[in-house]
C-alpha positions in Angstrom: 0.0 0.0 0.0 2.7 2.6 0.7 4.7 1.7 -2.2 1.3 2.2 -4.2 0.9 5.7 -2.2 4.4 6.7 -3.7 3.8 5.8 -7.0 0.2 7.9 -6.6 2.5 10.8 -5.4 4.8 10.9 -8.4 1.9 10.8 -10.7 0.2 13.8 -9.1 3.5 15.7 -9.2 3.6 15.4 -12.8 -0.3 15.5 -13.9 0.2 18.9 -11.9 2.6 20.4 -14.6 0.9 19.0 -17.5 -2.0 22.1 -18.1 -0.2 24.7 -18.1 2.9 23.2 -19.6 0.9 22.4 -22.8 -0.9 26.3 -22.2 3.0 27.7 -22.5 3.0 26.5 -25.9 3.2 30.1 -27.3 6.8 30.7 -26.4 9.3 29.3 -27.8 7.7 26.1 -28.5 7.9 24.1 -25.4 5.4 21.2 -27.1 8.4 20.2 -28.6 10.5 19.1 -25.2 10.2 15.5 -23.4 10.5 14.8 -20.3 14.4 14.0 -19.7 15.5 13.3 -16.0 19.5 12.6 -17.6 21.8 10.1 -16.2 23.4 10.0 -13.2 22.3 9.2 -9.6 19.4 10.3 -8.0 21.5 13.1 -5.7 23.1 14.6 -8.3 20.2 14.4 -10.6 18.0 16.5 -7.8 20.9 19.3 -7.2 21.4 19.6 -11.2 17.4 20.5 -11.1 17.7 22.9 -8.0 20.8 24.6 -8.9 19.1 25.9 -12.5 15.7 26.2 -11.2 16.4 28.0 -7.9 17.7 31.0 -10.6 14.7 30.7 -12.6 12.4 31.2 -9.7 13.9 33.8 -8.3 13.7 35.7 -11.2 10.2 34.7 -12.0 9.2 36.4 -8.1 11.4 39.0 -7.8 10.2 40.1 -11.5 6.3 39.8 -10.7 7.1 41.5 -7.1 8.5 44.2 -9.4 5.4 44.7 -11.6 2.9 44.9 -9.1 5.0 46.8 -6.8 5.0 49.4 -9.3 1.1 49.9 -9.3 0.5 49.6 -5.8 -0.4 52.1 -2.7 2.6 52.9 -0.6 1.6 50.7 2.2 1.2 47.9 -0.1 4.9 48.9 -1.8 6.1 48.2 1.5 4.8 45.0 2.1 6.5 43.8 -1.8 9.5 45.2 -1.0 9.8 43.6 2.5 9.5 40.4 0.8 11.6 41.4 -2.4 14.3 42.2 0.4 13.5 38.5 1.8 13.9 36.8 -1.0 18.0 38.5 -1.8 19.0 36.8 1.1 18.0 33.5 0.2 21.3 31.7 -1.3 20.2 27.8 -0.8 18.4 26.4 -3.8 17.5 23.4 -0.8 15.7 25.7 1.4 14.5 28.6 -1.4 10.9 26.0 -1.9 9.1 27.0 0.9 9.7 31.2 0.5 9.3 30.8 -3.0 5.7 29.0 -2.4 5.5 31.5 0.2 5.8 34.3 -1.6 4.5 33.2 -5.2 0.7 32.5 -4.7 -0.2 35.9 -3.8 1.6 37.5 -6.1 0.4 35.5 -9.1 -3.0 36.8 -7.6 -2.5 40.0 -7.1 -1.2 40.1 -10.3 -4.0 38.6 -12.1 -6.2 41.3 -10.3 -4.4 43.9 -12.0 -3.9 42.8 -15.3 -7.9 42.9 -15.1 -8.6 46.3 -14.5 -10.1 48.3 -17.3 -7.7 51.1 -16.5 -4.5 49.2 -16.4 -3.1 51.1 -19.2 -4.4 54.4 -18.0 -2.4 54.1 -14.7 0.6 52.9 -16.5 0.5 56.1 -17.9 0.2 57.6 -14.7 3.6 56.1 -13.7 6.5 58.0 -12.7 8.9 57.1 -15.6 11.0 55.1 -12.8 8.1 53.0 -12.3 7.1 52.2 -16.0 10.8 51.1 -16.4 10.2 48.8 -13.4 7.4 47.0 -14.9 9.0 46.9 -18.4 12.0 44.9 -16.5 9.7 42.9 -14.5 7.5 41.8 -17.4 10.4 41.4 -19.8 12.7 38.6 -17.0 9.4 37.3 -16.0 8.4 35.8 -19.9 12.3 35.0 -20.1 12.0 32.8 -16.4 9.4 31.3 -18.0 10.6 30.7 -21.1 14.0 28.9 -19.6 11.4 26.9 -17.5 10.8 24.9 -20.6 14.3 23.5 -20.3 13.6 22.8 -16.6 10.1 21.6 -16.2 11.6 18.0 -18.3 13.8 17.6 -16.7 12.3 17.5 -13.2 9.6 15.2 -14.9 12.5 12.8 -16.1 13.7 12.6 -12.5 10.2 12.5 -11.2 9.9 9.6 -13.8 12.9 7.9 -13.1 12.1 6.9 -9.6 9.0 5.7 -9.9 10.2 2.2 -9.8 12.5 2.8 -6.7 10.0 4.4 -4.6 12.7 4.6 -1.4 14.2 7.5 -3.5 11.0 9.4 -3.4 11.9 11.6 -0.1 14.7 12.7 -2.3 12.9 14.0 -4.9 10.1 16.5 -2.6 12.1 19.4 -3.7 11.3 18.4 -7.3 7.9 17.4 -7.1 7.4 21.0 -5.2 8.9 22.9 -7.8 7.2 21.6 -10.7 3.6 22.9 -10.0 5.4 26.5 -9.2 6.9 26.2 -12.0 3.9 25.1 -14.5 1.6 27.8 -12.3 4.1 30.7 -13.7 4.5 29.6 -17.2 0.9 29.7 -17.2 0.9 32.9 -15.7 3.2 34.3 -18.8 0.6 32.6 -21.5 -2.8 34.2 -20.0 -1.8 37.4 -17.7 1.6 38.7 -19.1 0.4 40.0 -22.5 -1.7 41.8 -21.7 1.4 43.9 -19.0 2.9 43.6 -22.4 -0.4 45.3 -24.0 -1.0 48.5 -21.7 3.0 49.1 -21.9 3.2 49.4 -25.4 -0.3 51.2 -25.5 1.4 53.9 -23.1 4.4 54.1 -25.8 6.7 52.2 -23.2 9.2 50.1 -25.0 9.3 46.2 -24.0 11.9 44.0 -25.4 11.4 41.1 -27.1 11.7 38.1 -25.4 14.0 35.4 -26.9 16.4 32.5 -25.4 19.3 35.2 -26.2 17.5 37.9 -24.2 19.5 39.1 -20.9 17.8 39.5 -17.9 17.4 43.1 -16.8 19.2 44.2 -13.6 16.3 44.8 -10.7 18.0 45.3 -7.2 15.6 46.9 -5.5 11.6 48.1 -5.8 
């Protein structure tokens, strides 16, 4: 029964990545990648993972931090900044999950809130020019976190995949299974709320740069 309970919690792990991997399919054409865990041992497998997807998620929530930091009321500004401040001092890609799932929830909501009001582009406008360069930044490195998730997101399914047939590696593997859903939740967050950041920028003349694997992530060190 356990070893069935294990097998049960690899599968979740993974059906929890598939919707809004398949929904990312509009940049850079991650229908195209496989799920590919690599060779290696389990250890090594799980630190490869973390080491290039502890960067990627700190870039993904610092940059959306960024965004709605921009639009919001001074006490509110605080409050983003206090945890944009939190998040620079994390440095261990073993103990990043929990503040990254933390921190990420609300601000994928709180950004969805504001990509839906009718006057988005009208308070964009309204920006100090500071501030519309913030959100250009933080919209451009959050499509590019996303878009390097696509590498990422197959390989943690490989690894997720590769011990489901040695379920006594599974407590190695949490950090894995954690970071895929976090992972799939922002690359759907680029497909269905990030255009239209793009949208109201351009609409208030506000250059965005297009985002490619060659684009460089813009400097944000504080908000």
């Amino acid at each position: 029964m356990k070893k069935e309970r294990r097998k049960l919690a690899i599968s979740v792990g993974l059906m929890a990545v598939t919707p809004a991997y398949a929904q990312f399919g509009g940049l850079g054409g991650l229908m195209g990648n496989k799920p590919s865990g690599g060779g290696g041992d389990v250890d090594s497998q799980v630190k490869g993972f973390l080491d290039k997807s502890f960067n990627i998620e700190m870039t993904l929530n610092k940059a959306l931090l960024a965004i709605i930091a921009a639009y919001a009321k001074d006490e509110d500004r605080a409050k983003y900044q206090a945890r944009f401040q939190e998040l620079s001092k994390v440095t261990d890609p073993k103990e990043a999950g929990a503040k990254f799932q933390e921190i990420a929830p609300s601000s994928e909501a709180d950004a969805k809130k504001l990509a839906a009001e009718s006057d988005l582009e009208g308070r964009t406008k309204q920006l100090t020019a500071d501030k519309q360069k913030q959100v250009a930044r933080g919209v451009v490195n959050f499509l590019l976190g996303a878009l390097q998730a696509k590498d990422v997101v197959p390989m943690g399914q490989g690894i997720m995949q590769s011990v489901s047939s040695n379920p006594m590696a599974l407590p190695k593997v949490v950090p894995v299974k954690d970071a895929l859903p976090r992972l799939a939740n922002a690359m759907s967050l680029a497909a269905s709320t990030l255009p239209q950041f793009v949208k109201v920028l351009r609409g208030a003349n506000i250059q965005v740069t297009e985002v490619s694997a060659s684009t460089k992530e813009e400097k944000i060190d504080s908000i």
